[in-house]
N, CA, C and O atoms as CSV, one atom per row, in Angstrom:
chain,resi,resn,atom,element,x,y,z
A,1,UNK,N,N,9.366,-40.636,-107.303
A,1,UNK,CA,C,8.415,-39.547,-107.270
A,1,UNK,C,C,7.010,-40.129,-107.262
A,1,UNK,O,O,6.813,-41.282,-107.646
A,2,UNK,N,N,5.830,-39.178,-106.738
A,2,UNK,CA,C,4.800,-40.185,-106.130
A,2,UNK,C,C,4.418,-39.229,-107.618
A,2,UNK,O,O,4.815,-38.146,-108.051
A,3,UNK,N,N,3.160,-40.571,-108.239
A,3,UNK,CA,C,2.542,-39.818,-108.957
A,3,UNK,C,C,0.784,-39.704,-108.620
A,3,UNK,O,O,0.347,-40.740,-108.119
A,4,UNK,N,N,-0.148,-38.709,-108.809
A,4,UNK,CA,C,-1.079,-38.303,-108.031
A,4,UNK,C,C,-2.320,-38.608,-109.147
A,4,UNK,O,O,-2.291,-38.474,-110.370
A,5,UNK,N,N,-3.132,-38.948,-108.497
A,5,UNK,CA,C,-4.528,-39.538,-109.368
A,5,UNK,C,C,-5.884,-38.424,-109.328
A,5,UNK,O,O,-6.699,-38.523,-110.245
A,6,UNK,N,N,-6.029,-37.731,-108.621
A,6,UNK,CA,C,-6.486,-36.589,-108.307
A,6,UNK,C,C,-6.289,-35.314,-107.438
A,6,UNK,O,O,-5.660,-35.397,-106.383
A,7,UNK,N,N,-6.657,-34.487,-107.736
A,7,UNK,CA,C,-6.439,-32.835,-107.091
A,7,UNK,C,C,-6.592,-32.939,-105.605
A,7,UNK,O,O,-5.962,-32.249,-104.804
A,8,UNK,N,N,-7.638,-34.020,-105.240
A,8,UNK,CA,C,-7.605,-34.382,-103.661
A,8,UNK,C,C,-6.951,-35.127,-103.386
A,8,UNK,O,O,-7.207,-35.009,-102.188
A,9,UNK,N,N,-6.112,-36.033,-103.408
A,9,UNK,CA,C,-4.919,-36.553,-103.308
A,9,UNK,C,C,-3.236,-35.577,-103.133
A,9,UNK,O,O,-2.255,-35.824,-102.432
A,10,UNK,N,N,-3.454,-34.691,-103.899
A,10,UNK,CA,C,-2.647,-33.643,-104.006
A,10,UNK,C,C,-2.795,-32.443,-102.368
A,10,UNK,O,O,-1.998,-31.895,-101.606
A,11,UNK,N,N,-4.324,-32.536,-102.518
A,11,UNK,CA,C,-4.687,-31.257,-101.306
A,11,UNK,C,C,-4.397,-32.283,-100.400
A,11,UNK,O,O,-3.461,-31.669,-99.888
A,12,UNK,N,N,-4.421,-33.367,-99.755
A,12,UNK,CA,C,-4.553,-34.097,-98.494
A,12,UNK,C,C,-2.945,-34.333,-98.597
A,12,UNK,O,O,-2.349,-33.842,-97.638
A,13,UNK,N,N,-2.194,-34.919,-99.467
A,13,UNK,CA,C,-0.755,-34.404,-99.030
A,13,UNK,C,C,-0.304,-33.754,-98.532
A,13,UNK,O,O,0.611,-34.029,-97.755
A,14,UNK,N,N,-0.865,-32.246,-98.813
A,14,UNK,CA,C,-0.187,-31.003,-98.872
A,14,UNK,C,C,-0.639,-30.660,-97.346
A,14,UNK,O,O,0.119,-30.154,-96.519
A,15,UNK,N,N,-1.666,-30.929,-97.164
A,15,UNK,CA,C,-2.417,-30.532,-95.525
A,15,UNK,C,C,-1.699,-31.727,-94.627
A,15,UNK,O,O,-1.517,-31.453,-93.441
A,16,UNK,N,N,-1.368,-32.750,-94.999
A,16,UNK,CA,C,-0.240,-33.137,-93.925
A,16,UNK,C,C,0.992,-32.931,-93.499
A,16,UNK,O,O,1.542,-33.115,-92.413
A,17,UNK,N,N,1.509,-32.327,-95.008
A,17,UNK,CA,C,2.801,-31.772,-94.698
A,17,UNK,C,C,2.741,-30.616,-93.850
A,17,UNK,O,O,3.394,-30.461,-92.818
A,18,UNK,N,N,1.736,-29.639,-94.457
A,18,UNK,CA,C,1.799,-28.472,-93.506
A,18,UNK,C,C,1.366,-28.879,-91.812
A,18,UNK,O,O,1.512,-28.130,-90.846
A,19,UNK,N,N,0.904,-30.025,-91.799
A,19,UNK,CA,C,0.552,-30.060,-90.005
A,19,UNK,C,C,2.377,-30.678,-89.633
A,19,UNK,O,O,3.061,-30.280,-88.691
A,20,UNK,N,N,2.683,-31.428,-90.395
A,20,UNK,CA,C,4.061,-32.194,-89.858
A,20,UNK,C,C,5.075,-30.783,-89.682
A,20,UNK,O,O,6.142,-30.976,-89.100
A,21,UNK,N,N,4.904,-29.990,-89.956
A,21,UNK,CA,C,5.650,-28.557,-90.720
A,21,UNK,C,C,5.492,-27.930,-89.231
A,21,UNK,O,O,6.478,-27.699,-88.531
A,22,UNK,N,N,4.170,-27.676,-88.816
A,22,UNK,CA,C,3.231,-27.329,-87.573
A,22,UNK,C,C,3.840,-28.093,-86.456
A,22,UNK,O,O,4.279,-27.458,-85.498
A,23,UNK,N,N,3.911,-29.347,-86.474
A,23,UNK,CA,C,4.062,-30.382,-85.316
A,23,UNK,C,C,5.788,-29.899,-85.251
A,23,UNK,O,O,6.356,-29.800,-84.163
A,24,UNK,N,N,6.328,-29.689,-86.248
A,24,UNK,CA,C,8.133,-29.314,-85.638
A,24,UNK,C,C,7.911,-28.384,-85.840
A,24,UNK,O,O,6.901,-28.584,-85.165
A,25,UNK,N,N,7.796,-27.221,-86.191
A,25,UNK,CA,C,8.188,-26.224,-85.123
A,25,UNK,C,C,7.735,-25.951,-83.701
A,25,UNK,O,O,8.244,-25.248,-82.828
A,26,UNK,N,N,6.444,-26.829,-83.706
A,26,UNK,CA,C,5.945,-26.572,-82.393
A,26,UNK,C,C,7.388,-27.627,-81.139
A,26,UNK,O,O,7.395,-27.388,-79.932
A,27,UNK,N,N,8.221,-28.490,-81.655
A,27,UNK,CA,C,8.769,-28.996,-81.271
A,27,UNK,C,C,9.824,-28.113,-80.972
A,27,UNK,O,O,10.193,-27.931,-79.812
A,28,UNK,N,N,10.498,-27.370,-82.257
A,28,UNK,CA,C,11.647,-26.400,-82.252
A,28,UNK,C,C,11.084,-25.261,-81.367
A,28,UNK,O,O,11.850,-24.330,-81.119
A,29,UNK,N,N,10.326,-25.244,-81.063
A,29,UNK,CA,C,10.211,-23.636,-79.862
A,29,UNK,C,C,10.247,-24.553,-78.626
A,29,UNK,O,O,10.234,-23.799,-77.654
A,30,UNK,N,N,10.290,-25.976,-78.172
A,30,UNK,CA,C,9.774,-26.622,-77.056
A,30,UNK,C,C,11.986,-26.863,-76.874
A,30,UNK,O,O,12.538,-27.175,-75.819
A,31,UNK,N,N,12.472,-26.686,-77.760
A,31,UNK,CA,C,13.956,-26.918,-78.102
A,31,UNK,C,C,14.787,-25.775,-76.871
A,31,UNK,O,O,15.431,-25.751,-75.822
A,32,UNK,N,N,14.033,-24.723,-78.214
A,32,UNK,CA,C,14.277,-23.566,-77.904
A,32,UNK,C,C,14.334,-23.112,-76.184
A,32,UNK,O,O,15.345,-23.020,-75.486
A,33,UNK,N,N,13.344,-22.947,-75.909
A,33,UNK,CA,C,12.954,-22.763,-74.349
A,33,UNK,C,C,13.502,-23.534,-73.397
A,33,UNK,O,O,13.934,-22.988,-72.382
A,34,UNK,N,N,13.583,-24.988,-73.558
A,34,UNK,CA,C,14.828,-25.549,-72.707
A,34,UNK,C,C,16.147,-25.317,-72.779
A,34,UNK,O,O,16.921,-25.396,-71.826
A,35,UNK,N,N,16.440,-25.019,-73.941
A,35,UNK,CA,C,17.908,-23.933,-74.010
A,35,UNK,C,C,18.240,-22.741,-73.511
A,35,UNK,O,O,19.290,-22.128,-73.316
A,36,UNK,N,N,17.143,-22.562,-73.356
A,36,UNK,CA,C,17.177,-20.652,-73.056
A,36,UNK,C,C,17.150,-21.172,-71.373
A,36,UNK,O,O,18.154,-20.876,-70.726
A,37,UNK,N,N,15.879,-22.044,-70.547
A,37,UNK,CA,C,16.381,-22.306,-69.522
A,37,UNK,C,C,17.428,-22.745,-69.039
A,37,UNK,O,O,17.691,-22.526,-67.856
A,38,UNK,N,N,18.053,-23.283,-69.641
A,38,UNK,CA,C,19.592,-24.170,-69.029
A,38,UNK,C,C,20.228,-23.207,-68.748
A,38,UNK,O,O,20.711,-23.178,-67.617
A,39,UNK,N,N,20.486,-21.963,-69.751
A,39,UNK,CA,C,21.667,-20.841,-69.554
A,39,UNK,C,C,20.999,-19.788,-68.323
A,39,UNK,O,O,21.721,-18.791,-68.311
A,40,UNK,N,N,20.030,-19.661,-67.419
A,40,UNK,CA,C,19.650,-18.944,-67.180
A,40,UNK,C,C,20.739,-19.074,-65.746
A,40,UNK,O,O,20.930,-20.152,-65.181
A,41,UNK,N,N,21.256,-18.025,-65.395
A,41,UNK,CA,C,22.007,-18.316,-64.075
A,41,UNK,C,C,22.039,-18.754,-63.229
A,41,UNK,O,O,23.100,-19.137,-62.735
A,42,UNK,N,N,20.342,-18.969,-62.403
A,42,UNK,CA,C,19.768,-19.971,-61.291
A,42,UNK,C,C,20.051,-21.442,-61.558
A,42,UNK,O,O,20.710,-22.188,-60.834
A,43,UNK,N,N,19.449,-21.749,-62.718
A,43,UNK,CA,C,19.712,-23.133,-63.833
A,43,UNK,C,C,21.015,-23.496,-63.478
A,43,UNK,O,O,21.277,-24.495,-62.809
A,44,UNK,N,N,21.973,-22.571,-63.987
A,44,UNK,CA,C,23.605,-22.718,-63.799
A,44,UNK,C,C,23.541,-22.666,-62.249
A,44,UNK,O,O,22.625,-23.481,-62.136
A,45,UNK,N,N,23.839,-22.306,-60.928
A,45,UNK,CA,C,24.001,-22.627,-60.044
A,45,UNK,C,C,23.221,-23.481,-59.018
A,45,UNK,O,O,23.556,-23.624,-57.842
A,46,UNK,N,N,22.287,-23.954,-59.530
A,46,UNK,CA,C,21.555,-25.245,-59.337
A,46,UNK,C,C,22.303,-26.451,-59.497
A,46,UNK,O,O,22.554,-27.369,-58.717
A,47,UNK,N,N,22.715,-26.154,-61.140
A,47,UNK,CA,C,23.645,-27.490,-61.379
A,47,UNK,C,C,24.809,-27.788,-60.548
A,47,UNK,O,O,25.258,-28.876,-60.187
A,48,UNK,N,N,25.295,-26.316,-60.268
A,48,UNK,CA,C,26.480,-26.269,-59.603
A,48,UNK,C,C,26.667,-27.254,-58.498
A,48,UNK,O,O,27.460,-28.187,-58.374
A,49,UNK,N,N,25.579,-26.725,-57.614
A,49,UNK,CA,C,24.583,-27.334,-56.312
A,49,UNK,C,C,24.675,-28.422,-56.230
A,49,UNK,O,O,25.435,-28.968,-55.431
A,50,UNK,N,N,23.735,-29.176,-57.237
A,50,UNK,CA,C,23.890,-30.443,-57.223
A,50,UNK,C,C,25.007,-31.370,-57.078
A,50,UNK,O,O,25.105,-32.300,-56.278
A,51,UNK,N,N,26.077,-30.869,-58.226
A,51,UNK,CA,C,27.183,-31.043,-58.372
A,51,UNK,C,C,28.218,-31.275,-57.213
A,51,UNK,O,O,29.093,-32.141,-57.201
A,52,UNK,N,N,27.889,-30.101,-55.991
A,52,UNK,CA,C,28.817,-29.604,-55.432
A,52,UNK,C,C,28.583,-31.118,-54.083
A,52,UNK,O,O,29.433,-31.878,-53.619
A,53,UNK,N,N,27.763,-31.071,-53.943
A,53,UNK,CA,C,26.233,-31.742,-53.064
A,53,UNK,C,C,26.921,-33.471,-52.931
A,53,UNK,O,O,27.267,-34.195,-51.997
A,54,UNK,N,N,26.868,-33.588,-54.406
A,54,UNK,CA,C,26.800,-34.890,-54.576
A,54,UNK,C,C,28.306,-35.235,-54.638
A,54,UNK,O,O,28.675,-36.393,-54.439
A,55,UNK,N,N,29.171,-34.250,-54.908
A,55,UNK,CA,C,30.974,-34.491,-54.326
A,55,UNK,C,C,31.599,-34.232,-53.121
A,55,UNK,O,O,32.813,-34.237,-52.914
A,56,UNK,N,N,30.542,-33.962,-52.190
A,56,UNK,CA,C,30.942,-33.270,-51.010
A,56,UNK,C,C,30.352,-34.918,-49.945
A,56,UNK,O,O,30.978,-35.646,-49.174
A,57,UNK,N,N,28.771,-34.928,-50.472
A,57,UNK,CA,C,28.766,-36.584,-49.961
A,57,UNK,C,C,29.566,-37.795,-50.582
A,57,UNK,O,O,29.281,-38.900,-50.121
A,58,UNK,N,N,30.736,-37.721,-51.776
A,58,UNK,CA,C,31.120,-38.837,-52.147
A,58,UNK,C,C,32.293,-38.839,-50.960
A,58,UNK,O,O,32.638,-39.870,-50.382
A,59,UNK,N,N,32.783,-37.677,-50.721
A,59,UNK,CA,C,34.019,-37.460,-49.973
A,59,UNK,C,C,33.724,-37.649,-48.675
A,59,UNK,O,O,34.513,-38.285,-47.975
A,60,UNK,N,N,32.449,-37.088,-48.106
A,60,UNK,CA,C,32.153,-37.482,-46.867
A,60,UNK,C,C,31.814,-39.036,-46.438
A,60,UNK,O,O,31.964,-39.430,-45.281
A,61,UNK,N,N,31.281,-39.974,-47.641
A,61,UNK,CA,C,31.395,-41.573,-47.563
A,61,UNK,C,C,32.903,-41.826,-46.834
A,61,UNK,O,O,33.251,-42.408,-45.806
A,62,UNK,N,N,33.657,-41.050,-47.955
A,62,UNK,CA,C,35.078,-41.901,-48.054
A,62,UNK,C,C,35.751,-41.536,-46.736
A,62,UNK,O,O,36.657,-42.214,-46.253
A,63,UNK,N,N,35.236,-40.373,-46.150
A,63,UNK,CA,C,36.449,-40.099,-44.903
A,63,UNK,C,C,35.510,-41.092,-44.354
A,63,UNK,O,O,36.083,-42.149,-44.616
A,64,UNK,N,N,34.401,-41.393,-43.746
A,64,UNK,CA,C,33.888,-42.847,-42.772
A,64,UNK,C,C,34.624,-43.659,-42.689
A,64,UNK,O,O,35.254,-43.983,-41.683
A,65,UNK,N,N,34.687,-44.381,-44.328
A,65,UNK,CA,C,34.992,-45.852,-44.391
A,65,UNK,C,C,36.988,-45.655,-44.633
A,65,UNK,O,O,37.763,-46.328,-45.313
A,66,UNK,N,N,37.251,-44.347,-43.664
A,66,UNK,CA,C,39.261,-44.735,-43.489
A,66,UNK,C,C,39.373,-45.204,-42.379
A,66,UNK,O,O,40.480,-45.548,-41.964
């Protein structure tokens, strides 16, 4: 346990915690919002896309090189 030598020592703790307090949640809403984008349906068939894209050229390599 920290022990404190004056009342300003005490206040300048306390005002960093509350910015570190500040700095994550500002992180947890930055969380948030990329979550909420991922599920959004475009998001989802984008991935799909990609997905579909990039197995459709692995297969199209492979019929070449038979």
């Amino acid at each position: 346990m920290k022990t404190y030598e004056s009342f300003e020592d005490i206040d300048r703790d306390l005002k960093q915690l509350s910015l570190e307090r500040q700095i994550a949640l500002e992180q947890l809403k930055g969380v948030k919002n990329d979550f909420e984008e991922s599920l959004k349906p475009l998001s989802i068939v984008r991935t799909g896309f990609k997905f579909l894209s990039k197995y459709g050229t692995l297969l199209f390599i492979k019929k070449i090189f038979k």
